[in-house]
ZAMAR-898482 format. One record per residue: x, y, z of N, C-alpha, C in turn. Coordinates in steps of 0.2 Angstrom, whole numbers, padded with zeros to 4 digits, always signed. Layout:
N
XYZXYZXYZ
...
//
This chain:
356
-0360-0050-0243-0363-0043-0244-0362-0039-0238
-0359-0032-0238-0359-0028-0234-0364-0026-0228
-0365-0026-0224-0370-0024-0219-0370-0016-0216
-0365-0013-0220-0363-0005-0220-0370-0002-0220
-0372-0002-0227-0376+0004-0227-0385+0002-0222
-0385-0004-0222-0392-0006-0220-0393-0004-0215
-0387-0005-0208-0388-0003-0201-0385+0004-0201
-0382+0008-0204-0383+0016-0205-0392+0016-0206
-0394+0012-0210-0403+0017-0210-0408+0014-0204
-0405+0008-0203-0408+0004-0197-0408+0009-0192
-0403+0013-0190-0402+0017-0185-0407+0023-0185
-0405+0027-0193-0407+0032-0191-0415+0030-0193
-0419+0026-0196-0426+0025-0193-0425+0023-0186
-0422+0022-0183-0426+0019-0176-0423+0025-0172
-0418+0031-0173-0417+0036-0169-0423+0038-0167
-0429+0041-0169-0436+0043-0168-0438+0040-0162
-0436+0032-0163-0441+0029-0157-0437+0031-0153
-0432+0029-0152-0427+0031-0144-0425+0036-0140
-0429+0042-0146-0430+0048-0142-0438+0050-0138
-0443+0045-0141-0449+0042-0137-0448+0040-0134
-0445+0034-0135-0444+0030-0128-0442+0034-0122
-0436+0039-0124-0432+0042-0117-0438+0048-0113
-0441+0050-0121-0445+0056-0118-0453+0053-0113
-0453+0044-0114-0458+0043-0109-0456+0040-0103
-0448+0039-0101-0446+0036-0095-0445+0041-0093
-0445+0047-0094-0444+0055-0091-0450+0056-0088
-0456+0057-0091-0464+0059-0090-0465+0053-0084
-0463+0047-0086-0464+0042-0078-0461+0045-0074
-0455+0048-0074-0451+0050-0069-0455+0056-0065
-0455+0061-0069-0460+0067-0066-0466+0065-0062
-0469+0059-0064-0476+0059-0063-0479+0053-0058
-0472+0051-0055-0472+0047-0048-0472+0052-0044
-0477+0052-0039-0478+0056-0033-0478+0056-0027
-0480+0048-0025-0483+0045-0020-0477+0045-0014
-0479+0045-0008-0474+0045-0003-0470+0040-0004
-0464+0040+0001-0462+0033+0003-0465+0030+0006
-0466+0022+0006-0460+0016+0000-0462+0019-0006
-0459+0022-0012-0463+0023-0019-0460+0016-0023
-0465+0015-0028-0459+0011-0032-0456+0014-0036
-0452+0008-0038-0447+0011-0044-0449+0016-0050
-0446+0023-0052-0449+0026-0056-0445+0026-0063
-0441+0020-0065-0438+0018-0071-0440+0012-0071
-0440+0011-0079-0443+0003-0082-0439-0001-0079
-0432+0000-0083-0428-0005-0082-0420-0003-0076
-0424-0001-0071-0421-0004-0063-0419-0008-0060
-0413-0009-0058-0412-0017-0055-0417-0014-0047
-0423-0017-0046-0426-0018-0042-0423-0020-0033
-0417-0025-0033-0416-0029-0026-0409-0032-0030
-0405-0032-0027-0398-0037-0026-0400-0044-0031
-0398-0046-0035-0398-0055-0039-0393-0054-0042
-0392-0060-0043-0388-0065-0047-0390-0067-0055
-0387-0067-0061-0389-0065-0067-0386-0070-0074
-0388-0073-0078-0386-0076-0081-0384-0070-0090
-0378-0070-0091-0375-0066-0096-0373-0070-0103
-0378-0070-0108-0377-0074-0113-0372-0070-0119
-0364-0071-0121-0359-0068-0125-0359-0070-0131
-0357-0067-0136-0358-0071-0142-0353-0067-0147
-0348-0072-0149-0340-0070-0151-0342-0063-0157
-0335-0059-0156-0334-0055-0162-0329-0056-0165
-0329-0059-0169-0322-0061-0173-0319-0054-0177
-0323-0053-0180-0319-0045-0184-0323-0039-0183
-0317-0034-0181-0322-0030-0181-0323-0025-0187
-0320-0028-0192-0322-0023-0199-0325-0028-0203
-0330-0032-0203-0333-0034-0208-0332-0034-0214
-0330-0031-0218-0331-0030-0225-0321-0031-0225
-0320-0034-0222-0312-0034-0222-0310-0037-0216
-0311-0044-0216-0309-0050-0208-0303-0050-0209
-0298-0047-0214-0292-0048-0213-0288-0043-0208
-0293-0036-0208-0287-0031-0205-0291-0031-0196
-0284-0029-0193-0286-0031-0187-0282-0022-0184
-0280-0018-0188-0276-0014-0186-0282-0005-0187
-0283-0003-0182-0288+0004-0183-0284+0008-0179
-0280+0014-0183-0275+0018-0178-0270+0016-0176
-0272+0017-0168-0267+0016-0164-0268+0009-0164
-0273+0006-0165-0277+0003-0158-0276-0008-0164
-0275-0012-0161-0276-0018-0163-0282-0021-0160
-0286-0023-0164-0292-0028-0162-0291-0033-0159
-0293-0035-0154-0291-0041-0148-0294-0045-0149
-0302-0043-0146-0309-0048-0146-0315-0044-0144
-0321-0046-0145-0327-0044-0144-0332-0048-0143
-0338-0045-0139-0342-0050-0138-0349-0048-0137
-0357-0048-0139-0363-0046-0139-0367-0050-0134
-0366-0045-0127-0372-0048-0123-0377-0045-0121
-0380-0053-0121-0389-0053-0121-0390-0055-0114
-0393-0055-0109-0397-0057-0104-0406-0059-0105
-0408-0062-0101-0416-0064-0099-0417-0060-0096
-0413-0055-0090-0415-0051-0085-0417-0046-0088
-0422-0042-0087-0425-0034-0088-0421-0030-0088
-0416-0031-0082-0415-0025-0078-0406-0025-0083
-0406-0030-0087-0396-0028-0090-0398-0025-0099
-0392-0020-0095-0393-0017-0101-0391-0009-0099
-0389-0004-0105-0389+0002-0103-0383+0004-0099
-0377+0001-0103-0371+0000-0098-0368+0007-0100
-0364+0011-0095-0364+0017-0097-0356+0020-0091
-0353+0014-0088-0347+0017-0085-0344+0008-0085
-0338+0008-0086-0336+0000-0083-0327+0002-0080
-0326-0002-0074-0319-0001-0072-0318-0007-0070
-0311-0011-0073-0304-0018-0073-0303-0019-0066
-0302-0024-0066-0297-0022-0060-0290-0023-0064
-0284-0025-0060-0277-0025-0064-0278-0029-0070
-0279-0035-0067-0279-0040-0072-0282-0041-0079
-0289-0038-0077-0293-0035-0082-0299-0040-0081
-0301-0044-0076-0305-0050-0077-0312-0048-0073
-0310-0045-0066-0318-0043-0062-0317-0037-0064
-0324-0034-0064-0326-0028-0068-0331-0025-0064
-0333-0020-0063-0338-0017-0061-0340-0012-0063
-0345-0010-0066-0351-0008-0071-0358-0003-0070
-0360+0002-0073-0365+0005-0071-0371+0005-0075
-0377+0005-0075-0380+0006-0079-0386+0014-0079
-0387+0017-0087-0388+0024-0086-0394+0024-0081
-0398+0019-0078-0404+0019-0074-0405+0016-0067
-0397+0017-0064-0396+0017-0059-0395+0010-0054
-0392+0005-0058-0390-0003-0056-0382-0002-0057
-0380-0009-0052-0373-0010-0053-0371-0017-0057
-0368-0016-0060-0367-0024-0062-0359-0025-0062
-0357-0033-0056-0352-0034-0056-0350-0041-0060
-0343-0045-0059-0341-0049-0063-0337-0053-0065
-0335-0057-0069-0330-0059-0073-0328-0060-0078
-0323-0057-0083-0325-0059-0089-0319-0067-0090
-0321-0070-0094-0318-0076-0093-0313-0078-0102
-0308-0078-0101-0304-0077-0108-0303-0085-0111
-0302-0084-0115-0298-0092-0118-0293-0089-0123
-0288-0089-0123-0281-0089-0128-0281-0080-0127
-0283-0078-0123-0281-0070-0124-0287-0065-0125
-0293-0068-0129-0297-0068-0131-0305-0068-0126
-0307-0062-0125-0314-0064-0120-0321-0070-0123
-0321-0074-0119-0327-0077-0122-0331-0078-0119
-0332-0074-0111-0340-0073-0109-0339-0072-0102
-0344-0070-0099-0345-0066-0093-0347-0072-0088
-0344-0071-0081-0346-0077-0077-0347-0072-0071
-0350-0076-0065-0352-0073-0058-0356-0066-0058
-0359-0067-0063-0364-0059-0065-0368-0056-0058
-0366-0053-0056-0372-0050-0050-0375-0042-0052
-0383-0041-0051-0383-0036-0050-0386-0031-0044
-0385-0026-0043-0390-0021-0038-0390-0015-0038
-0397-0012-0036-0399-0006-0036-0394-0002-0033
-0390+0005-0034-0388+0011-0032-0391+0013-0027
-0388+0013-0021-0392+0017-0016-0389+0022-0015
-0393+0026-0011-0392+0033-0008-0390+0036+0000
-0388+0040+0001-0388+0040+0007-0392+0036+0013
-0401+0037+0011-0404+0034+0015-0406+0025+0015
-0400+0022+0010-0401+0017+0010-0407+0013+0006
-0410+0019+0002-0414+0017-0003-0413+0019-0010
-0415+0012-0016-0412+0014-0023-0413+0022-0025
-0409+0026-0030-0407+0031-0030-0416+0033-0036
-0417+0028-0038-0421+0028-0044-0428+0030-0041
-0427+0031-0035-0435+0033-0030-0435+0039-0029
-0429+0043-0032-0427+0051-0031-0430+0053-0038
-0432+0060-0040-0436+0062-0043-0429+0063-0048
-0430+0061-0054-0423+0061-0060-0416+0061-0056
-0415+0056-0052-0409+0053-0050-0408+0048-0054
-0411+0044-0058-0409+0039-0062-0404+0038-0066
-0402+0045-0069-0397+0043-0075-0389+0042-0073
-0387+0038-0071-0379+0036-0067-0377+0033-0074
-0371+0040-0076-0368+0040-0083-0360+0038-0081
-0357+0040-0075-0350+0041-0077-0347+0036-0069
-0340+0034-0068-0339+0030-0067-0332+0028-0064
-0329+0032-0058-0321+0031-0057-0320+0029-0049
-0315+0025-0049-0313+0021-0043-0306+0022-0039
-0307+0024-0032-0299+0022-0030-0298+0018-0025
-0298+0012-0026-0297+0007-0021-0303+0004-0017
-0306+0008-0013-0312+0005-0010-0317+0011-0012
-0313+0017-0013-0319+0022-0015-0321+0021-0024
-0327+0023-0021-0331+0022-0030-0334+0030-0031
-0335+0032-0035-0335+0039-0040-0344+0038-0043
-0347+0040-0044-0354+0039-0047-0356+0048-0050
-0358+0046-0056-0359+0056-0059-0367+0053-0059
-0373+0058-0059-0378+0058-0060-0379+0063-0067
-0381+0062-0071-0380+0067-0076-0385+0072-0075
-0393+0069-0073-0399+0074-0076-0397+0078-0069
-0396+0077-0065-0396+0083-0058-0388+0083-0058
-0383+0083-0061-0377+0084-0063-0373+0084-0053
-0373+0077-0052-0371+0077-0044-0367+0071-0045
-0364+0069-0039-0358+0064-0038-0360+0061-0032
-0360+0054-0032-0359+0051-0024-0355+0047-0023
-0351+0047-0017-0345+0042-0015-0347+0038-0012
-0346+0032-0014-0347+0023-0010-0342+0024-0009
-0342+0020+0000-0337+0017+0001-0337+0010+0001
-0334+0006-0003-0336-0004-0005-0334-0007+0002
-0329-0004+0006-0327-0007+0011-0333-0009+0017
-0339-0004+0014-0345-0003+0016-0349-0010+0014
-0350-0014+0011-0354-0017+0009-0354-0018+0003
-0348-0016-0003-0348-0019-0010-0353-0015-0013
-0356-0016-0017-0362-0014-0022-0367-0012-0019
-0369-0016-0011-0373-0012-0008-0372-0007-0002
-0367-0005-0004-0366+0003-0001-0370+0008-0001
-0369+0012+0004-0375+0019+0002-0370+0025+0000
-0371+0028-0006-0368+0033-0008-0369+0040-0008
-0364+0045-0003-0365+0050-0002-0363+0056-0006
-0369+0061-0009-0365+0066-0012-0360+0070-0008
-0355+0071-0013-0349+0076-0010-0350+0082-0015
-0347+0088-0014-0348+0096-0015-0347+0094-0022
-0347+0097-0027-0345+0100-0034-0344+0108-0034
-0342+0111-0038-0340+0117-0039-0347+0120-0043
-0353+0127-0041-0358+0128-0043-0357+0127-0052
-0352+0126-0055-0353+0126-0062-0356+0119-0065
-0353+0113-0059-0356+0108-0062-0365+0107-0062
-0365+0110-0055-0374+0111-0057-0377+0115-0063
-0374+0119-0065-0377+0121-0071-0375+0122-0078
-0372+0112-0078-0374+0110-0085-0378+0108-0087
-0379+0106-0091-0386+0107-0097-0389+0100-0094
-0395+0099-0093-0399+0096-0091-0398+0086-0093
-0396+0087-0099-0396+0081-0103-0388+0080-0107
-0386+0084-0103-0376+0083-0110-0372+0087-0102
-0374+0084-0096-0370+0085-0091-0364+0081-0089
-0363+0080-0081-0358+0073-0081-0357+0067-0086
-0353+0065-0089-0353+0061-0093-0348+0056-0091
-0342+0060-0086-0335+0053-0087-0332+0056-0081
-0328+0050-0078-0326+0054-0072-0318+0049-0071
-0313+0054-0069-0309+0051-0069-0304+0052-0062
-0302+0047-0057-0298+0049-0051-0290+0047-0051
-0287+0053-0051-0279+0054-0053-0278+0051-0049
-0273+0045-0049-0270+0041-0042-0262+0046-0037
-0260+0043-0033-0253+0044-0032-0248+0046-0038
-0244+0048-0036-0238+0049-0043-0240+0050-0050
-0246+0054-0050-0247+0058-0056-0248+0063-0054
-0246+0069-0059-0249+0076-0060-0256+0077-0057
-0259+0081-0053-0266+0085-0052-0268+0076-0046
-0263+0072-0044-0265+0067-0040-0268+0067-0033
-0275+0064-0034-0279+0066-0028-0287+0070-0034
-0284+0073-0037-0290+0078-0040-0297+0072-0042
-0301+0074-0043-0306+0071-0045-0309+0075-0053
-0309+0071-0062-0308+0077-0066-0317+0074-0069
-0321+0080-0068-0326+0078-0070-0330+0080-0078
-0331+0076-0084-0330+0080-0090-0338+0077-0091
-0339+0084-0094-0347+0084-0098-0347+0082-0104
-0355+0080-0104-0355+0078-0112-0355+0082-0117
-0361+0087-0117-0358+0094-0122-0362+0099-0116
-0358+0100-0111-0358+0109-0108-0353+0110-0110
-0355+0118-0113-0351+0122-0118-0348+0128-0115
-0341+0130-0117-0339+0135-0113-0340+0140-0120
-0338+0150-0118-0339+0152-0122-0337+0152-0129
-0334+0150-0129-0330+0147-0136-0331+0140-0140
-0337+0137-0137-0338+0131-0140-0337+0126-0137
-0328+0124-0133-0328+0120-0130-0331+0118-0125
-0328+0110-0123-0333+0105-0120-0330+0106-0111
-0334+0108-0106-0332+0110-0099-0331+0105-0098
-0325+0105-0090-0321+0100-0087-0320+0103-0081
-0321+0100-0074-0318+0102-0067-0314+0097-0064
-0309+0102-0062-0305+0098-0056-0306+0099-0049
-0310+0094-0047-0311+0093-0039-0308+0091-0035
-0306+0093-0029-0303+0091-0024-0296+0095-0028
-0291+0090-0025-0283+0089-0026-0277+0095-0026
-0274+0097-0030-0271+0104-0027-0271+0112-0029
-0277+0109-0037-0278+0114-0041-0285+0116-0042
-0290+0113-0040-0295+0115-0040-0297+0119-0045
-0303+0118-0050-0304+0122-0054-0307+0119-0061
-0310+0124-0066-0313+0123-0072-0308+0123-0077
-0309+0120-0083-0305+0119-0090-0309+0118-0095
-0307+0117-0103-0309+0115-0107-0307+0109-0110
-0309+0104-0115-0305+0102-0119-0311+0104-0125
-0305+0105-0131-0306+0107-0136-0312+0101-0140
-0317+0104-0143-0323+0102-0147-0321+0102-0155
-0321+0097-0158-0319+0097-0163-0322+0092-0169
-0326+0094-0172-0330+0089-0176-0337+0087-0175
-0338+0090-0168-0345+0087-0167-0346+0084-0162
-0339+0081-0159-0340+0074-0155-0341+0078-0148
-0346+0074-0144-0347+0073-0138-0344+0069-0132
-0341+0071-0127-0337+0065-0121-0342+0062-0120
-0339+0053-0121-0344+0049-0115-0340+0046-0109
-0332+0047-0112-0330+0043-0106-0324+0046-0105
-0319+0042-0102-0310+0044-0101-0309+0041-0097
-0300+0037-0096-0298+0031-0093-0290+0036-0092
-0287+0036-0088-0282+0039-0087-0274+0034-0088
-0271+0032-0092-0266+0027-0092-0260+0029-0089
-0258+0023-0086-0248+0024-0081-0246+0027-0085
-0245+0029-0089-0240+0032-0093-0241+0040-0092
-0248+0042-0090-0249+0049-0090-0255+0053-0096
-0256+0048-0100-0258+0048-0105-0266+0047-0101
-0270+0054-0105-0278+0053-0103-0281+0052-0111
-0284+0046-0110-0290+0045-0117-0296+0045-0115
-0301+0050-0120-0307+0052-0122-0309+0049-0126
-0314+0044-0125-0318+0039-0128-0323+0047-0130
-0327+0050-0136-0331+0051-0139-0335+0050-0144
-0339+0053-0144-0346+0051-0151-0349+0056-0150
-0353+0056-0159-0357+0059-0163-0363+0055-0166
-0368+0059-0167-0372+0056-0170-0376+0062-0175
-0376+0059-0181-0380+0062-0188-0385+0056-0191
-0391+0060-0192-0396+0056-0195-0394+0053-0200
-0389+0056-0206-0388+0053-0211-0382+0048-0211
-0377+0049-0206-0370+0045-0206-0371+0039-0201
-0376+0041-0194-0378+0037-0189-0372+0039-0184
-0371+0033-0182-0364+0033-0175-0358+0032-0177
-0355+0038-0175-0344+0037-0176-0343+0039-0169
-0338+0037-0168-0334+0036-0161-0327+0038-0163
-0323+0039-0158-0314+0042-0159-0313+0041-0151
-0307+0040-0151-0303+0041-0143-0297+0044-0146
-0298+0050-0141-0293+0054-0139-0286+0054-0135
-0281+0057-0135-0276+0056-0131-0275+0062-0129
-0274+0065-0124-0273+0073-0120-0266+0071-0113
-0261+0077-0112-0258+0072-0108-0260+0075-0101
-0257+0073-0097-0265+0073-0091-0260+0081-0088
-0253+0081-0091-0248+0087-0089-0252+0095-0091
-0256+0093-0097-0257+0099-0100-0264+0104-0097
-0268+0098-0093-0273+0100-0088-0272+0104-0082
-0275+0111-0083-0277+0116-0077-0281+0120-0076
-0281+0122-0073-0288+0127-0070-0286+0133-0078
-0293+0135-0080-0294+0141-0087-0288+0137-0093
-0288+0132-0093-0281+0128-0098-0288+0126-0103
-0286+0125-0108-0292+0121-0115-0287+0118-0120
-0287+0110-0118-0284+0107-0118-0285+0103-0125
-0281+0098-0129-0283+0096-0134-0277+0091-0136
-0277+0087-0143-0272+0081-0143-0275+0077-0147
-0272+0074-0151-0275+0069-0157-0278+0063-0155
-0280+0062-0161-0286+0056-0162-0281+0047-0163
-0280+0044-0157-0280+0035-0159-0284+0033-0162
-0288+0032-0163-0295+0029-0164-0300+0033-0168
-0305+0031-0175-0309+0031-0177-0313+0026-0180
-0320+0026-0177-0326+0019-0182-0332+0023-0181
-0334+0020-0184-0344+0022-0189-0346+0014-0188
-0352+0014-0191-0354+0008-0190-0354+0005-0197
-0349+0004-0200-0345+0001-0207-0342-0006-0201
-0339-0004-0194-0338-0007-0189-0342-0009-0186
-0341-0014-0180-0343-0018-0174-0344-0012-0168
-0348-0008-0171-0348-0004-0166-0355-0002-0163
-0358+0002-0155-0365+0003-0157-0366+0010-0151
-0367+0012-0146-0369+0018-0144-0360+0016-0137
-0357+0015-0142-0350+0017-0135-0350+0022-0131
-0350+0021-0124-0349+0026-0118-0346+0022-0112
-0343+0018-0112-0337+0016-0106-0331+0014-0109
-0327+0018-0106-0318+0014-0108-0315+0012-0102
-0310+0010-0100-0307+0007-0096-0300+0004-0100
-0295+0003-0097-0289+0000-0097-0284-0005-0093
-0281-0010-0091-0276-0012-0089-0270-0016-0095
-0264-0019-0090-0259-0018-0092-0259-0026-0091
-0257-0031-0098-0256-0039-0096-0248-0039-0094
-0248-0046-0090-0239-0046-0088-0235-0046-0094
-0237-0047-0100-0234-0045-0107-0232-0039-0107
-0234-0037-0104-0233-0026-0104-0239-0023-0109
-0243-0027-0113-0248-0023-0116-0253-0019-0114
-0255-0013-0116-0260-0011-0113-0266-0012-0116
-0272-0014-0111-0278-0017-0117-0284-0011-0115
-0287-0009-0120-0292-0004-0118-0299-0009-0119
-0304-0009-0115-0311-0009-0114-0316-0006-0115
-0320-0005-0123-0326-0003-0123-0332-0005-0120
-0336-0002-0117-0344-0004-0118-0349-0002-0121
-0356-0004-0123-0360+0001-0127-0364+0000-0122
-0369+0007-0124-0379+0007-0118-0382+0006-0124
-0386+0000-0124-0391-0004-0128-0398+0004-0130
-0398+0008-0124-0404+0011-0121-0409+0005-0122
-0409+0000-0121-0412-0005-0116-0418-0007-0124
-0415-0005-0130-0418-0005-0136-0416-0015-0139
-0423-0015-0142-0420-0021-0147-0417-0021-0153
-0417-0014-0154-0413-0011-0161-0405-0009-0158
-0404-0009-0153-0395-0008-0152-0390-0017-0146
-0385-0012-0147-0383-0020-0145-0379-0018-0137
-0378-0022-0134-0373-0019-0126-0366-0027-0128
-0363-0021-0132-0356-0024-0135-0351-0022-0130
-0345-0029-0129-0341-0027-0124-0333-0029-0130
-0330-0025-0131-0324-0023-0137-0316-0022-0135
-0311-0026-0135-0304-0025-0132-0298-0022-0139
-0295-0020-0137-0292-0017-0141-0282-0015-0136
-0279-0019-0142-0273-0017-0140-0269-0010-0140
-0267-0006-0137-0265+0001-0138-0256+0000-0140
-0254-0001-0148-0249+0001-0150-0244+0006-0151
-0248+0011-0148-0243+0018-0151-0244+0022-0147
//
């Protein structure tokens, strides 16, 4: 029996709660006062540096209602896997970045924890996470971020060798770790933005961040893409910081979808992980292809869709992608979902070969 339409209503009964829920870990936030040492004013903050155990649990199909097809788009299904921890503080995954190989990872979650790792493969296949560590996000003063009055929400997620990328969505800011500092317990400094970024929308701000390496177009730029800050035409706002072109752009709004994320691939090719949410349809997702040549300052940019699922699929609140290349030559893209720390969502980790 299909499981389609039941978790379409599942959701939309329990979107209600998860807009309660957000609207009371907001009101916590406003209503911590107290000087420093404060405590923590998110529920589910990693608190102090630990060690973590990550319980995985295979996804054999991701089309349910048809374990025979393995092909969506562009894209072939690889593996998948639904994790669960004991720990409070895992959950709410909302940036993930590979390294080459694709095996240690490192991770953010929207309430301002790091979680690093390994995923552990058998035949090609992920079947579970090992060496789990987590820790709070600091700030320049070398204390978690989450002690700052609506600094908690750390949405987006890009890396250049030792430097790490962090977007703050609710106060629409950026801080630069340097790991070579300390790894995970680095202290992260904000660096400038362009006054536009400060005045996107309170809650559909930074969402995805991406760092142009060497030998690409706009290389060196840092591109930072909102969730729905809108230009006047409807499109969804983009800046390019740093690099040789400095400047705002658009990419094209279409359907409704919101950016959660973007992964830049060798090839040149930039993919938009986005989502939509309706009461009545629940969660659909699409990844986009843009080529990264077409992006420039006042440019509004656009490109077709690899990728689409709803929840007919193994799918649940996707917002991190990520990609490398096995010595096959395949390129494998990496989802992740944010649970919002609910026991009505899941923190799904999803591979997928990119064929075309």
């Amino acid at each position: 029996m299909s499981t389609h339409p039941s978790r379409r209503s599942f959701l939309g009964h329990a979107a209600a709660g998860f807009s309660t829920l957000a609207l009371s870990r907001l009101a916590q936030a406003q209503a911590t006062t107290e000087p420093p040492p404060r405590p923590l004013q998110v529920e589910h903050a990693v608190a102090e540096p630990v060690s973590l155990e990550v319980n995985a649990r295979p996804i054999p199909n991701f089309e349910p209602r048809d374990r025979s097809r393995t092909r969506f788009g562009s894209l072939d299904y690889r593996s998948g896997l639904v994790l669960t921890s004991s720990y409070r503080g895992f959950g709410g995954l909302s940036g993930i970045r590979l390294d080459a190989k694709g095996e240690r990872f490192l991770a953010i979650s929207d309430q301002g924890g790091w979680f690093t790792g390994r995923i552990r493969y058998s035949g090609g296949k992920m079947a579970g996470l090992d060496d789990v560590e987590a820790a709070p996000l600091l700030g320049a003063e070398g204390r978690p971020i989450t002690e700052k009055r609506m600094w908690w929400d750390s949405e987006s997620l890009t890396r250049d060798g030792n430097l790490v990328y962090v977007g703050l969505e609710r106060v629409n800011q950026i801080l630069r770790y340097d790991f070579a500092k300390g790894g995970i317990r680095a202290r992260g400094e904000p660096i400038a933005v362009p006054p536009g970024v400060r005045k996107l929308p309170h809650n559909k701000g930074l969402e995805a961040l991406v760092l142009v390496p060497k030998g690409q177009p706009l290389a060196g730029s840092l591109i930072a893409f909102s969730e729905r800050g809108l230009d006047a035409d409807g499109n969804l706002v983009a800046f390019l910081i740093g690099g040789p072109t400095p400047g705002q752009f658009s990419v094209r709004r279409t359907e409704k979808f919101d950016i959660s994320d973007a992964v830049l691939l060798p090839s040149g090719e930039l993919l938009i992980l986005e989502r939509k949410f309706s009461w009545f349809t629940g969660v659909d997702i699409r990844i986009r292809s843009i080529p990264l040549k077409s992006i420039a300052p006042g440019a509004v940019v656009d490109g077709p869709a690899l990728f689409k699922a709803d929840l007919g699929q193994e799918i649940d609140n996707m917002e991190g992608i990520d990609a490398h290349v096995t010595p096959e030559g395949e390129t494998v893209l990496t989802l992740v979902s944010d649970d919002n720390f609910s026991m009505l969502q899941r923190t799904l980790l999803l591979q997928f070969t990119l064929v075309e």
